[in-house]
C-alpha positions as a Markdown table, in Angstrom:
| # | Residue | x | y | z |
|---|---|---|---|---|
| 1 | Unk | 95.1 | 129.2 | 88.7 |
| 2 | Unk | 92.4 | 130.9 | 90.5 |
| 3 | Unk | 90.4 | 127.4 | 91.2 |
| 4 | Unk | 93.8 | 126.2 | 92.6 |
| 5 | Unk | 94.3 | 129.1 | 94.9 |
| 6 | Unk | 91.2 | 128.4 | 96.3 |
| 7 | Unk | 91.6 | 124.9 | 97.2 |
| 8 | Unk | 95.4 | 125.7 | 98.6 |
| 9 | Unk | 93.8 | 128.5 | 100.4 |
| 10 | Unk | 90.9 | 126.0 | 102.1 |
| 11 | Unk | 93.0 | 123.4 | 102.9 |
| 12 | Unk | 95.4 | 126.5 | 104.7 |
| 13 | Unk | 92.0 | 127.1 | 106.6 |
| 14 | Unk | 91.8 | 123.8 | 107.4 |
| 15 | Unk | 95.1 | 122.6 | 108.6 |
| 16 | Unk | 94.9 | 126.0 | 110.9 |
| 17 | Unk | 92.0 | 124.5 | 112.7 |
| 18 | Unk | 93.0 | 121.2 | 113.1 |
| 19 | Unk | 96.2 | 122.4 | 114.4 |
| 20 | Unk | 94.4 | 125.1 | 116.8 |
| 21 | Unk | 92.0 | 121.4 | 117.6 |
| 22 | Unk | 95.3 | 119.5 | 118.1 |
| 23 | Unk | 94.1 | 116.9 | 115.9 |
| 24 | Unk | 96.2 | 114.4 | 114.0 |
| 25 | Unk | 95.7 | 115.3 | 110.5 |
| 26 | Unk | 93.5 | 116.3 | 108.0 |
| 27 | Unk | 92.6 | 113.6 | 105.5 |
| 28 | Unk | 92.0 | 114.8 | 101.5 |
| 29 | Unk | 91.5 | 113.5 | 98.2 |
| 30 | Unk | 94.8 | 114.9 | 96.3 |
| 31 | Unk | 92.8 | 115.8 | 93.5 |
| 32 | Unk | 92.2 | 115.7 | 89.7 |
| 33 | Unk | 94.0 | 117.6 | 86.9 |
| 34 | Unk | 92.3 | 119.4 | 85.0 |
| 35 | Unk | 94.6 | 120.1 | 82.2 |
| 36 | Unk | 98.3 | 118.8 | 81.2 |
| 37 | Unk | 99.2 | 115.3 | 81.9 |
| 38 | Unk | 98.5 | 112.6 | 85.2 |
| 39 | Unk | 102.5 | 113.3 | 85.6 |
| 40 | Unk | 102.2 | 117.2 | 86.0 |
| 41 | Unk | 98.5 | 117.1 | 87.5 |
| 42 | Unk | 100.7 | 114.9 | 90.6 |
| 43 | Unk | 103.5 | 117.7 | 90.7 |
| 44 | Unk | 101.0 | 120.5 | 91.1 |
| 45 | Unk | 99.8 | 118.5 | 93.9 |
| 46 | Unk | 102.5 | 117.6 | 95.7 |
| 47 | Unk | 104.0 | 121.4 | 95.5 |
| 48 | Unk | 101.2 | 122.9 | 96.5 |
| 49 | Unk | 100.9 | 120.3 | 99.7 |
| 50 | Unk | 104.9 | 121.0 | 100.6 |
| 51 | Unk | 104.1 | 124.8 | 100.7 |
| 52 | Unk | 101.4 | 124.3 | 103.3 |
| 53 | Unk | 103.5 | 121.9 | 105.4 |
| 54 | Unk | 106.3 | 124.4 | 104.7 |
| 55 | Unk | 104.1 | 127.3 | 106.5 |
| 56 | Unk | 103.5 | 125.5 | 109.7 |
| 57 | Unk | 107.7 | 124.3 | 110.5 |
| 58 | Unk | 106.5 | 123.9 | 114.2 |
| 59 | Unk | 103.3 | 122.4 | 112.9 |
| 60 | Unk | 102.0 | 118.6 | 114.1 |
| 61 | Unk | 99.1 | 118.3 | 112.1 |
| 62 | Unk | 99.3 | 115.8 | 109.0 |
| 63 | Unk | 98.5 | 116.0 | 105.5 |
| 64 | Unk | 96.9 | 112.6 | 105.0 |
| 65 | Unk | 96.3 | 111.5 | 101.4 |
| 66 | Unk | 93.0 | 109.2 | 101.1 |
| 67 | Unk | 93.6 | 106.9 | 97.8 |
| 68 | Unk | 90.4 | 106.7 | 95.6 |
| 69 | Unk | 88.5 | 105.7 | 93.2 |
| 70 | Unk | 90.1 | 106.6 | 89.9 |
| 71 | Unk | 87.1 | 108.2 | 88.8 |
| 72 | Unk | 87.5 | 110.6 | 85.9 |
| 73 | Unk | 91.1 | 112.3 | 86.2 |
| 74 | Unk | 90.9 | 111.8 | 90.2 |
| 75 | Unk | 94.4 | 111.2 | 91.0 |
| 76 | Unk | 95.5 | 109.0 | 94.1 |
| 77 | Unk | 93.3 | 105.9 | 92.9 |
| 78 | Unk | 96.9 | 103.9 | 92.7 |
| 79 | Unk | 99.5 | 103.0 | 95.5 |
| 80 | Unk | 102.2 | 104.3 | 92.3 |
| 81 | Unk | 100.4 | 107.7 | 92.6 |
| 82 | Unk | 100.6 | 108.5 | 95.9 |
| 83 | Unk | 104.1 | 107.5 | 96.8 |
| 84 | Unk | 105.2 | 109.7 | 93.6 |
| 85 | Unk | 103.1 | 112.4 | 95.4 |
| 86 | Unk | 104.9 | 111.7 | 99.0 |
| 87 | Unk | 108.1 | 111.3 | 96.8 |
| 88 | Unk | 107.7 | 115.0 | 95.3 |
| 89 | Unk | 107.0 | 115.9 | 98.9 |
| 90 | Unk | 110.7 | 115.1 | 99.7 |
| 91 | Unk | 109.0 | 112.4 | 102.2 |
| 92 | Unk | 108.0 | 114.6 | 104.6 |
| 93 | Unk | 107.4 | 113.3 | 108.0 |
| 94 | Unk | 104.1 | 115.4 | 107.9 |
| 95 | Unk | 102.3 | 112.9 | 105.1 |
| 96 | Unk | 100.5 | 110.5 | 105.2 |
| 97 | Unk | 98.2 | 108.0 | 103.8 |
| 98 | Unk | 94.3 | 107.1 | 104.2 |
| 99 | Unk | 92.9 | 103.9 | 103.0 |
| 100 | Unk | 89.1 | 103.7 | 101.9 |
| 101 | Unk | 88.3 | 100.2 | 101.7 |
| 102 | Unk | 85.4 | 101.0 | 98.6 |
| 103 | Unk | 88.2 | 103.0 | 96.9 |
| 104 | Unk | 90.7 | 100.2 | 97.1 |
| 105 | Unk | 88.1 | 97.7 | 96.1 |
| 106 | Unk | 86.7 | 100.8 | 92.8 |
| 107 | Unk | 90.0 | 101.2 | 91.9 |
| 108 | Unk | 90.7 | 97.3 | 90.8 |
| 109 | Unk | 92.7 | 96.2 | 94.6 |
| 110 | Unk | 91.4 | 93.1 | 94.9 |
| 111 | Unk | 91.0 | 92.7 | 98.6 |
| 112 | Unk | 87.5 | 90.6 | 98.7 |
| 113 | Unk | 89.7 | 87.0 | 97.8 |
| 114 | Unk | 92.7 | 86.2 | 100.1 |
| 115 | Unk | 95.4 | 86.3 | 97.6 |
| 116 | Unk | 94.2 | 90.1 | 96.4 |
| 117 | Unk | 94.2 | 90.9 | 99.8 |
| 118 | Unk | 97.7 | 89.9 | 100.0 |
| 119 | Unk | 99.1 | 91.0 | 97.3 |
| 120 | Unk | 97.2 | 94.4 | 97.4 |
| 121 | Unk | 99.1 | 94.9 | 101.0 |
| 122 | Unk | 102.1 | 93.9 | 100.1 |
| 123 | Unk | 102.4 | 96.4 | 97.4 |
| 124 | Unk | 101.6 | 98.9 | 99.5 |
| 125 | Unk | 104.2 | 97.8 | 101.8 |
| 126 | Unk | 106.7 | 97.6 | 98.9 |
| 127 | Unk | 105.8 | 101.5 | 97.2 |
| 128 | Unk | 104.4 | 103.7 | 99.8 |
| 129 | Unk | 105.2 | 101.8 | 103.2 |
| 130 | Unk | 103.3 | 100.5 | 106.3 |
| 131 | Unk | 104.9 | 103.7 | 108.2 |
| 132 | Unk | 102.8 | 106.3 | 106.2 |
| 133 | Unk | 99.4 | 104.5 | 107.0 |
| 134 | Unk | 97.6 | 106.3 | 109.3 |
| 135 | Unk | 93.8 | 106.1 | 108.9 |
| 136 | Unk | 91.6 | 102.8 | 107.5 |
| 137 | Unk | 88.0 | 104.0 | 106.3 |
| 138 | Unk | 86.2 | 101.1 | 106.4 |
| 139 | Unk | 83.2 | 100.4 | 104.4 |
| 140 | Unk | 81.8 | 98.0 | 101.3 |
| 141 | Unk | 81.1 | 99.0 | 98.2 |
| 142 | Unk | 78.2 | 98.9 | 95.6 |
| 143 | Unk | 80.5 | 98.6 | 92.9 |
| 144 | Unk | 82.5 | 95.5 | 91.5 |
| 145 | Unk | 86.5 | 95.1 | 91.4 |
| 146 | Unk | 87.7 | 97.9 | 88.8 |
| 147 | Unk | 84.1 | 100.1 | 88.7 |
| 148 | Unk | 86.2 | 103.2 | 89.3 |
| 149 | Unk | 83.0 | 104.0 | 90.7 |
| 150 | Unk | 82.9 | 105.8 | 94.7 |
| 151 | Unk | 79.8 | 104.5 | 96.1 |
| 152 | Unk | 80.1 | 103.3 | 99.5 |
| 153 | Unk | 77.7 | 100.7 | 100.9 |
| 154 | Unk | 77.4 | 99.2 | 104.7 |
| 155 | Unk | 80.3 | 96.4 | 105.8 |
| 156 | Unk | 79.1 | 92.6 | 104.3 |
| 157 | Unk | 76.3 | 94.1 | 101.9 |
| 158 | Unk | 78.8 | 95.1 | 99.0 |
| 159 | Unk | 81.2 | 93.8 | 96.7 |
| 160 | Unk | 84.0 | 94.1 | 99.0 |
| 161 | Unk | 82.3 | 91.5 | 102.0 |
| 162 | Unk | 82.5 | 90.6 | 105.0 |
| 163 | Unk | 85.8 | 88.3 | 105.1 |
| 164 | Unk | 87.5 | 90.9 | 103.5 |
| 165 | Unk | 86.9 | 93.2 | 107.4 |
| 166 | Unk | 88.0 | 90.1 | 109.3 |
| 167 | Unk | 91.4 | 89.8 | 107.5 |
């Protein structure tokens, strides 16, 4: 409890200044649990997100969830993760999404061959929706397909490559 007050008490500081910068959003891993279940660790999340959007009605600044990894108990790694987390959110228009390239690529998104590509994008379509995505961090990866492994690398000198930036 105390180590979540702290984050939610952060990410207040941080919403305040982006809102007082006028910035679109703030972009954050959603987090890990640390105890209980994936299911419960994605609840906590998603409450704690809704109060701070909750605080700042008049507010324009975003809460924009960046998928990763899937590292340890990192939640947010699939595209099924984070809409249950916007979902819990009762959709508010104040969330959105970030996709990291190396955390698509980590988390077993195949978008280095044409069809993966495809079919990683159309899923995203399908369960969180074009309309939420509002930030691309682009970069390679040092890790292969499925690595659950965030280690980011220059564009064309990583497992991801270079056709996978000019789709």
């Amino acid at each position: 409890p105390a180590l979540r007050r702290q984050s939610l008490d952060a990410m207040d500081d941080e919403l305040d200044r982006a809102e007082a910068l006028g910035l679109m959003g703030v972009v954050l891993h959603p987090g890990c649990y640390t105890h209980g279940s994936e299911a419960e660790g994605l609840e906590l999340i998603a409450e704690g997100l809704l109060e701070l959007v909750r605080q700042r009605r008049r507010g324009r600044t975003m809460v924009l969830l960046e998928q990763t990894a899937g590292q340890g108990t990192a939640l947010g790694a699939t595209f099924e993760q984070l809409a249950s987390i916007i979902s819990k959110m009762n959709d508010h228009r104040r969330v959105g999404v970030c996709l990291d390239t190396c955390h698509l690529l980590a988390a077993g998104y195949d978008i280095s061959s044409p069809e993966g590509y495809s079919d990683t994008f159309t899923q995203f379509g399908r369960l969180v929706g074009f309309h939420r995505l509002k930030v691309l961090h682009l970069n390679d990866s040092k890790k292969a397909l499925g690595s659950h492994v965030d280690r980011h690398e220059h564009i064309g000198q990583g497992f991801v490559g270079i056709d996978a930036f000019r789709r």
